[in-house]
C-alpha positions as CSV (number, residue, x, y, z in Angstrom):
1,X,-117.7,101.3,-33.9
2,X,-118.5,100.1,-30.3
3,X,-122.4,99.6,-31.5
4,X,-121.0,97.3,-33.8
5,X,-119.0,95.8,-31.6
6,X,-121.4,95.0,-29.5
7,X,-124.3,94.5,-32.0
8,X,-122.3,91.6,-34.0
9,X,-121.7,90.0,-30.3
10,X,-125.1,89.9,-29.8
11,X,-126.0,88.0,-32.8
12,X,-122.9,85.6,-32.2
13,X,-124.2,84.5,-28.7
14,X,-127.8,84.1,-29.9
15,X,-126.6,82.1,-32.8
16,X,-124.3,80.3,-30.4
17,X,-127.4,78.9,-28.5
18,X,-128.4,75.5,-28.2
19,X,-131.4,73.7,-26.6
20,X,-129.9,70.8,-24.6
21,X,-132.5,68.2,-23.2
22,X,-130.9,65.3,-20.5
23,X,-133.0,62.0,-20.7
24,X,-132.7,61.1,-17.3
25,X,-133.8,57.6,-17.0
26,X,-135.3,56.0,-14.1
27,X,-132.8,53.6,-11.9
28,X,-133.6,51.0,-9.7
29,X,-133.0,51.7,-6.0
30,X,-129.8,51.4,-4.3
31,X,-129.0,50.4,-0.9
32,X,-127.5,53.1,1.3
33,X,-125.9,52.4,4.3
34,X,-125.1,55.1,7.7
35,X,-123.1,53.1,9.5
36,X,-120.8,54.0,12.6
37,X,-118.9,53.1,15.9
38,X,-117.5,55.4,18.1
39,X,-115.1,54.5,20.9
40,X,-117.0,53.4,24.4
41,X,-120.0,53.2,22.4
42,X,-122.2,50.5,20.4
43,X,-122.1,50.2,16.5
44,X,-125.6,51.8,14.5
45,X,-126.3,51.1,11.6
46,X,-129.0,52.7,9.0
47,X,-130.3,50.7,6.2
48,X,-132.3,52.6,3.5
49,X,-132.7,52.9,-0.2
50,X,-132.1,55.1,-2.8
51,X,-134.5,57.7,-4.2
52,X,-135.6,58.6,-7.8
53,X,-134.2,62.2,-8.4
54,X,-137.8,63.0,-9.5
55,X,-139.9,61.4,-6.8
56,X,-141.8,63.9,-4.3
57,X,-140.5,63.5,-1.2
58,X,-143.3,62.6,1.3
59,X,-142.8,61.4,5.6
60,X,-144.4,58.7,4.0
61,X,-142.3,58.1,0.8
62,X,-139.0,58.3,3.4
63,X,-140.8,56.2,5.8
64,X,-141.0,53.5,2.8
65,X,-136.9,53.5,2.2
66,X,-136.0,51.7,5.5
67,X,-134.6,48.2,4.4
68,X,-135.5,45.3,6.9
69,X,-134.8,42.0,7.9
70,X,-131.2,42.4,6.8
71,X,-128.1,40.3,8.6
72,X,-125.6,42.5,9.5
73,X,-122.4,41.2,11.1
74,X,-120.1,43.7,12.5
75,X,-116.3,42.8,14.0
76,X,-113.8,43.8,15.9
77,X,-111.3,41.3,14.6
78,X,-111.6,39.3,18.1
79,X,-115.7,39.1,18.2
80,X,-118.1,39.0,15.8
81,X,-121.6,40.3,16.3
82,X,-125.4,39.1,14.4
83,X,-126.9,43.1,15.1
84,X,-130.8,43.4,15.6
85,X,-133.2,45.7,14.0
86,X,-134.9,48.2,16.3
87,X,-137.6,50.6,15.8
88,X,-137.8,54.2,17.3
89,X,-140.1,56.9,16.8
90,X,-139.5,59.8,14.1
91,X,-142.6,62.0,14.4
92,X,-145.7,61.0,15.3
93,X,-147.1,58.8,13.5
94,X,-144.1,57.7,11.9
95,X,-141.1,55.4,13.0
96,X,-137.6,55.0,11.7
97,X,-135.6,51.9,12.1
98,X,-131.8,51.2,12.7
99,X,-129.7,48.4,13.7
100,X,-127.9,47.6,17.4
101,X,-126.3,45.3,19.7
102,X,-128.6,42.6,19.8
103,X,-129.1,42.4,24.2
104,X,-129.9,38.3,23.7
105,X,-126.3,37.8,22.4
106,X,-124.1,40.4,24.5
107,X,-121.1,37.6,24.8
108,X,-120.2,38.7,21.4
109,X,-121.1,42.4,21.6
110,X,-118.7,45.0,22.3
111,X,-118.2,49.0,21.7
112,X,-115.5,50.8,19.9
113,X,-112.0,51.4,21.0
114,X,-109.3,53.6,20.3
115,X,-106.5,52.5,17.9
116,X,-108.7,49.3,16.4
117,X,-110.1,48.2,13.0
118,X,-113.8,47.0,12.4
119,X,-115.3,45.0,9.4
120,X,-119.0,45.3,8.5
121,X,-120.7,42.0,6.7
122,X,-124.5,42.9,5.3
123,X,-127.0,40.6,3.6
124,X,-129.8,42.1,2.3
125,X,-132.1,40.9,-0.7
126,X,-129.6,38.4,-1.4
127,X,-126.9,40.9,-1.8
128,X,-123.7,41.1,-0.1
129,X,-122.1,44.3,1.1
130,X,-118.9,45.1,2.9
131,X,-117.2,47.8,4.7
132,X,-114.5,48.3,6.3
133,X,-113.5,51.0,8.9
134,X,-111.0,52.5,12.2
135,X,-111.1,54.4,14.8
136,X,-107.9,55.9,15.1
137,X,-104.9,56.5,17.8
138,X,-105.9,59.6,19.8
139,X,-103.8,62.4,17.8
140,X,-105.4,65.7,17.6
141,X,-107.3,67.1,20.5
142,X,-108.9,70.1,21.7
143,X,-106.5,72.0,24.2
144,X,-109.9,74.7,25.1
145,X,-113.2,76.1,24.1
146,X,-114.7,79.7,24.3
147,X,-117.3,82.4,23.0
148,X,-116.8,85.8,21.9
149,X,-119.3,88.0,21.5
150,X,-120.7,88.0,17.7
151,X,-118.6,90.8,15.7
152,X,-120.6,93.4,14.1
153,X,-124.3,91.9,15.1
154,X,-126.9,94.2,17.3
155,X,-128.2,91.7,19.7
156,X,-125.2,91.8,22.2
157,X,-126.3,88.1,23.3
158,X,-125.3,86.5,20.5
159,X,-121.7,84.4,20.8
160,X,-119.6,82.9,18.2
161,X,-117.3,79.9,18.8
162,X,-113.7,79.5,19.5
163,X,-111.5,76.2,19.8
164,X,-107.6,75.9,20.4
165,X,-106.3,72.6,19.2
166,X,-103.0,70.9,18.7
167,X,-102.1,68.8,16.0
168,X,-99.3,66.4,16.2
169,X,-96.5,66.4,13.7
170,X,-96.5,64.0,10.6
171,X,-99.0,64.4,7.9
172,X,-102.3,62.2,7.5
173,X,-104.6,63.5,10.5
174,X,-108.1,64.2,9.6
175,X,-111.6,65.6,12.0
176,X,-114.9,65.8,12.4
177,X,-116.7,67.8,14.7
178,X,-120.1,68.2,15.7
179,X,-121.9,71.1,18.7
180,X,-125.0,70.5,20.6
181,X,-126.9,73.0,22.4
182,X,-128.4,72.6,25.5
183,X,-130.6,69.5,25.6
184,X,-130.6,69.6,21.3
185,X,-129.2,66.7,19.1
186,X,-125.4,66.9,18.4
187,X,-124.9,67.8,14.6
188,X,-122.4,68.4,12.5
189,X,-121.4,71.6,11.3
190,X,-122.1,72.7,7.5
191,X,-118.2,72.0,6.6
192,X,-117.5,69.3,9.2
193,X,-114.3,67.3,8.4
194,X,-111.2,69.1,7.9
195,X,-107.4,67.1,7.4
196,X,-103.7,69.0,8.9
197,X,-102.1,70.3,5.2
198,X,-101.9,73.5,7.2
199,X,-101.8,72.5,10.7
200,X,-99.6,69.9,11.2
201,X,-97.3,70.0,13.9
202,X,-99.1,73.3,14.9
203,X,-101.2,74.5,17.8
204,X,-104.0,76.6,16.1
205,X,-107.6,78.9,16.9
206,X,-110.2,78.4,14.7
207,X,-113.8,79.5,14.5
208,X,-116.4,75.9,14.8
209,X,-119.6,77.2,12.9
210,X,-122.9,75.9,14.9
211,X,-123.6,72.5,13.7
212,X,-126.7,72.6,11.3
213,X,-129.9,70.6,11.0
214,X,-129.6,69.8,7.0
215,X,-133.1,68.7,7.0
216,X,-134.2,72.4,8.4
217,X,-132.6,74.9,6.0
218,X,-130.5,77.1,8.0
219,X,-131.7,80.8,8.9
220,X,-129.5,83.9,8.8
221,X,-128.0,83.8,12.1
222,X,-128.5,80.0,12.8
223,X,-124.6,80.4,13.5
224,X,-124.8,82.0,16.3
225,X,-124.8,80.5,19.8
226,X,-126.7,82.9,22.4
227,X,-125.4,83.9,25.9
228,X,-126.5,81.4,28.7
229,X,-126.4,78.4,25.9
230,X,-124.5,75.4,27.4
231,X,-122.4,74.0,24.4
232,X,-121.2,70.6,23.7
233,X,-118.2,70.2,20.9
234,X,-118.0,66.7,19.9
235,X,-114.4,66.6,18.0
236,X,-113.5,63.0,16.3
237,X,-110.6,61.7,14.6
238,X,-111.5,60.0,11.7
239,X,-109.4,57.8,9.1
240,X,-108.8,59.2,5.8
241,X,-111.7,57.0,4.0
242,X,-114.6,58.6,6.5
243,X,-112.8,61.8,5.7
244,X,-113.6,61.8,1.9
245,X,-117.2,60.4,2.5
246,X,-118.0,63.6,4.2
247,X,-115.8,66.1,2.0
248,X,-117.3,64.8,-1.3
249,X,-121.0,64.5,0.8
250,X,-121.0,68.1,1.9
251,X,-120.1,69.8,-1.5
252,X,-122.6,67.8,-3.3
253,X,-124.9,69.0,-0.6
254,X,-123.8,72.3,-1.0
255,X,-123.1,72.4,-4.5
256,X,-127.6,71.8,-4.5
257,X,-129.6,74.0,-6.8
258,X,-126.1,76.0,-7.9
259,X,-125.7,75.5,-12.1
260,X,-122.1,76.6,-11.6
261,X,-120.9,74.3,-9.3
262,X,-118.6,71.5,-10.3
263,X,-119.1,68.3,-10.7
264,X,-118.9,65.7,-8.0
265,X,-118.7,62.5,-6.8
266,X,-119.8,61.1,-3.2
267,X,-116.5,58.3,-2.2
268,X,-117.9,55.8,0.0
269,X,-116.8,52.9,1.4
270,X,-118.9,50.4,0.8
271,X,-118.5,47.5,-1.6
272,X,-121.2,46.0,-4.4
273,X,-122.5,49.5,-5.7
274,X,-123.9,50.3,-1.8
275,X,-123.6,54.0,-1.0
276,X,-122.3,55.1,1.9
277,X,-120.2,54.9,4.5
278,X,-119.2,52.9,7.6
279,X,-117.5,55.3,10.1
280,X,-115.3,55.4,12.6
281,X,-115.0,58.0,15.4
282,X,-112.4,58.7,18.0
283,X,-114.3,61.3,19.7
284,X,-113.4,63.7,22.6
285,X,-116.3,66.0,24.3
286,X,-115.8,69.9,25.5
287,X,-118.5,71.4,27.2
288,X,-119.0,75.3,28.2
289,X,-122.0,77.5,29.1
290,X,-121.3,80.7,26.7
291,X,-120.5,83.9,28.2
């Protein structure tokens, strides 16, 4: 009986199969905009634009996506600032671009504040985009930082994270945090933004996962901080909009490559089809050697 069984499922799953073929179509490029401010500090902005899904990515081919020449007009609601395009060096013999404060027009420049809303005007191949953005009221902050020694891992100099944070009654507070080791680049960690469902009104201990290079695929125990490091946590308040760029961004980045995962959608912020986001960042800075 159970060889039926299991011979008459056989032949209903195989008859049960289909050949399904996509006809992906090729789409023009997009623009895609990385744009932030963060409180005592300068806007950025990032212009590039979109890739094919089938192109073969090349230094050369992501070279080729930086959009120039484009008028970009960022405000604080009291100034507003023309930003300049800037070159800097990515490897050698290649150079990214991005655009600052323009230093021949600093009488309308400024850097971001606490507590204060910021528009973002951009004109590029006679296209129009807008943003709009905050950096919000100081709420959540870290109250301390320390290592432990990494549980159940040989090498006795390896060290895991440790923040205590408080986070101030009344639902509608969201984060972002970011480490940096040493003299290394701050980056964000693989699940970066988090909002206070379970935390509000609460003073909580939570484990901060080393902040990962997403162009470097992360090893095995790329988590783990080493004894000696000097770590930097970066920890940002961040408005709701900012929060579900980077939710939705991170799931589709981790949702790469897996046929199970589920559907999704990166929310930007950005109007006329642009992707993207334009960020704001209320950040605070901890710094400890790990011991």
């Amino acid at each position: 009986m159970r060889k039926w069984f299991i011979a008459v499922l056989a032949i209903t799953l195989a008859s049960c199969e289909k050949d399904i073929n996509f006809n992906l179509a090729e789409t023009s490029p997009v623009l895609v905009v990385d744009a932030q401010i963060e409180n005592e500090l300068p806007p950025t902005v990032v212009l590039t634009k979109s890739l094919s899904y089938f192109s073969n990515i090349s230094p050369d081919l992501l070279a080729n996506t930086f959009v120039h020449n484009a008028d970009i007009y960022i405000s604080n609601g009291v100034l507003t600032h023309k930003m300049k395009e800037y070159s800097y060096p990515l490897v050698p013999g290649f150079t990214g671009y991005y655009y600052g404060i323009d230093s021949s027009s600093l009488a309308t420049a400024f850097t971001g504040a606490y507590n204060t809303s910021y528009s973002l005007r951009i004109v590029s191949e006679g296209k129009e985009y807008t943003a709009q953005t905050t950096i919000p009221v100081l709420r959540g902050v870290l109250d301390s930082v320390w290592t432990k020694p990494a549980p159940q891992n040989p090498d006795t100099n390896k060290r895991v994270l440790f923040v205590r944070g408080t986070d101030p009654a009344g639902r509608g507070d969201y984060a972002r945090y970011f480490t940096k080791v040493n003299s290394g680049p701050f980056l964000a960690g693989e699940n970066s933004v988090f909002d206070d469902q379970v935390i509000d009104g609460t003073t909580f201990d939570v484990q901060l996962e080393r902040g990962i290079d997403r162009n470097d695929p992360p090893k095995s125990d790329s988590n783990f901080f080493k004894k000696g490091d000097t770590i930097t946590v970066k920890f940002a308040n961040i408005n709701k909009a900012t929060y579900t760029f980077w939710n939705t961004w991170e799931f589709a980045y981790q949702s790469i490559g897996n046929p199970f995962a589920q559907p999704n959608k990166v929310i930007g912020n950005v109007s006329n089809g642009a992707l993207g986001v334009f960020a704001g960042y209320g950040a605070v800075y901890r710094r400890i050697i790990a011991n």
